[in-house]
N, C-alpha and C positions, 0 to 999 in steps of 0.2 A: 741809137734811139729808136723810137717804136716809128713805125708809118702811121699817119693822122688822115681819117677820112673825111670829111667834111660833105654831110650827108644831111639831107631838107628833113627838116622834123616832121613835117606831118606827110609830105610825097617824096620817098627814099630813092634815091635813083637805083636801079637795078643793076648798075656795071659795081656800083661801091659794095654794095649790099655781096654779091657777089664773092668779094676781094677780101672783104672780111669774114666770109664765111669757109673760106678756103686757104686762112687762117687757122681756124678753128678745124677743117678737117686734118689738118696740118700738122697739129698736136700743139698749135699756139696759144696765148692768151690774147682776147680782147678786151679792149675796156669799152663800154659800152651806156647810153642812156635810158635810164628806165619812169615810169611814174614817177617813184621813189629815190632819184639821184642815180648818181655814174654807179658801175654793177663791173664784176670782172666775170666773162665767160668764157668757157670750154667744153669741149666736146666731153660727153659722158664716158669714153675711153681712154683718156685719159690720167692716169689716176695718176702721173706725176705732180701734175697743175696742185693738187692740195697742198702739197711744199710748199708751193714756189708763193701761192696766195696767204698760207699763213706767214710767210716769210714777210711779206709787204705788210700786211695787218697787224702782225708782232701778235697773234692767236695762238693757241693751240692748232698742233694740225688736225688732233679729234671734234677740232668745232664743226660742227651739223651745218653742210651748205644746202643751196636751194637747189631745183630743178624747175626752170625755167620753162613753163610745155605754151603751145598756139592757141589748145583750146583744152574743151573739159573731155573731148572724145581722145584725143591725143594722153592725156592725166589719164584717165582709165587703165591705159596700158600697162602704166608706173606705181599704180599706188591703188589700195583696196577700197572704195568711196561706197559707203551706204547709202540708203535712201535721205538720211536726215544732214548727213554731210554733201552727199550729191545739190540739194533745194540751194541751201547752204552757198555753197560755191556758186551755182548758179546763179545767183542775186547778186553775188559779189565780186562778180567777174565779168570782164576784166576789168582789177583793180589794184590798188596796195596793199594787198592779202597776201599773207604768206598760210597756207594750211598745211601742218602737221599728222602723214596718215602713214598707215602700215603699206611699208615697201613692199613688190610684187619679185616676182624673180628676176624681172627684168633689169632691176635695178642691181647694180655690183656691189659688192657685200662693204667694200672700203668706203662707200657714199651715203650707209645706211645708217644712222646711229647703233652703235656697237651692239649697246643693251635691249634697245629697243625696236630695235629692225624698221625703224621710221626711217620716212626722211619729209623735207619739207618741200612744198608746191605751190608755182604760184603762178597766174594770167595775166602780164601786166599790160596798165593802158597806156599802149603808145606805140605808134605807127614803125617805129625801125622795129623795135623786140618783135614785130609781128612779121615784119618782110625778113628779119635774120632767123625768126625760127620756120618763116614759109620758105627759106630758099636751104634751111640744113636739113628739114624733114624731119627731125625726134625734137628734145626736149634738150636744154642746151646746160651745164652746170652753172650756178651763177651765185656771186657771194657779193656783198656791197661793199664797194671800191671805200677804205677808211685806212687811215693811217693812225700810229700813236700820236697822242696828242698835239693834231693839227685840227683845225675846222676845216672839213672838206668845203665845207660852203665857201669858203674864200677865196676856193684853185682853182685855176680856169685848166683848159687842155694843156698849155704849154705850159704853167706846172705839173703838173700830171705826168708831163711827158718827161720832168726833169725830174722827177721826183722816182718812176717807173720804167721809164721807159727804155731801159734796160732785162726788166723782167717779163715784159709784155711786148708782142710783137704788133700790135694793132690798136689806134683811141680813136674812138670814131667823137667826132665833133658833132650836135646837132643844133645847135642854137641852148639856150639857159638852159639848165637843169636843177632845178630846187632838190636840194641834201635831205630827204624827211624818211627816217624808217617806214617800213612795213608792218602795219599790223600782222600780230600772227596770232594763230587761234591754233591749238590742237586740237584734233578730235578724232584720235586713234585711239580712244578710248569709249567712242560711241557717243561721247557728249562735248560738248562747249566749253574750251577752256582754254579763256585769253590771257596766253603768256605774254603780251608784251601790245601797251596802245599804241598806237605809231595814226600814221596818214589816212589813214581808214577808219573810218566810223564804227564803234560799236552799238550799233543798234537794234540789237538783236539779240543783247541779254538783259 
């Protein structure tokens, strides 16, 4: 079964944060809490982790996962941000936004959408995802923790743990986590285009 950290939502002790993060450079999977509910992360080199995560999801493994970055100056590195998506993100971050932009080189060709050489980006708000992406220094992979038809909102850790925790080496525990997608908006295309309402406001079309 996975090792469970039990780590303060809003002041993350820095020996946990640590322990999970050396997980992660590991070549492990964590499960982890975000805004937007429990999230599974990995390191960007990685690229066996998309198996193993469509495996738990019952997805395809061509589904388009996230890239988890600390801030908007960290995102730059990753993905090609305009003036009009740069404002954009700015207002909206950190939040429950997922944004859809043209991958940079940096990004490995397996993580980008096939056809589109995207991938998606997002700042979330909340004190561990900020101390686990200040303690690995890049931008972490991360896809949200769902199974086939279960309500995640009904599992605490130790379902999680019975459910996964064969697949995943690490659940960090943070106190409640409400289950609510992420808005996502693409705009590798230069304009405004919300694939999907979730947790986030659209107020800005």
């Amino acid at each position: 079964m996975a090792n469970i950290l039990r780590i303060h939502p809003e002041n993350p002790q820095p020996r946990s944060i640590k322990a999970a993060i050396t997980t992660v450079r590991n070549g492990g999977l964590i499960v982890y809490p975000t805004d937007s509910g429990y999230a599974i992360g990995w390191s960007l080199d990685n690229l066996k982790a998309a198996k193993i995560v469509a495996q738990i999801k019952g997805t395809d493994i061509q589904n388009q996962y996230t890239m988890m970055c600390e801030n908007i100056s960290q995102m730059t590195d990753y993905v090609l941000v305009e003036n009009m998506a740069f404002k954009l993100i700015k207002q909206h971050t950190p939040g429950p936004y997922t944004f859809i932009l043209p991958a940079t080189r940096r990004v490995p060709k397996k993580l980008q959408h096939q056809k589109r050489k995207t991938i998606g980006v997002r700042i979330a708000d909340h004190p561990v995802v900020s101390s686990l992406l200040a303690e690995l220094g890049e931008p972490m992979m991360s896809s949200t923790l769902e199974f086939p038809d279960v309500a995640i909102y009904e599992l605490d850790v130790e379902d999680i743990n019975l459910k996964v925790g064969n697949r995943v080496n690490t659940i960090i525990e943070a106190g409640y986590t409400a289950q609510e997608p992420t808005t996502v908006i693409d705009l590798s295309e230069g304009k405004i285009d919300v694939i999907r309402e979730g947790k986030g406001e659209v107020d800005f079309v």
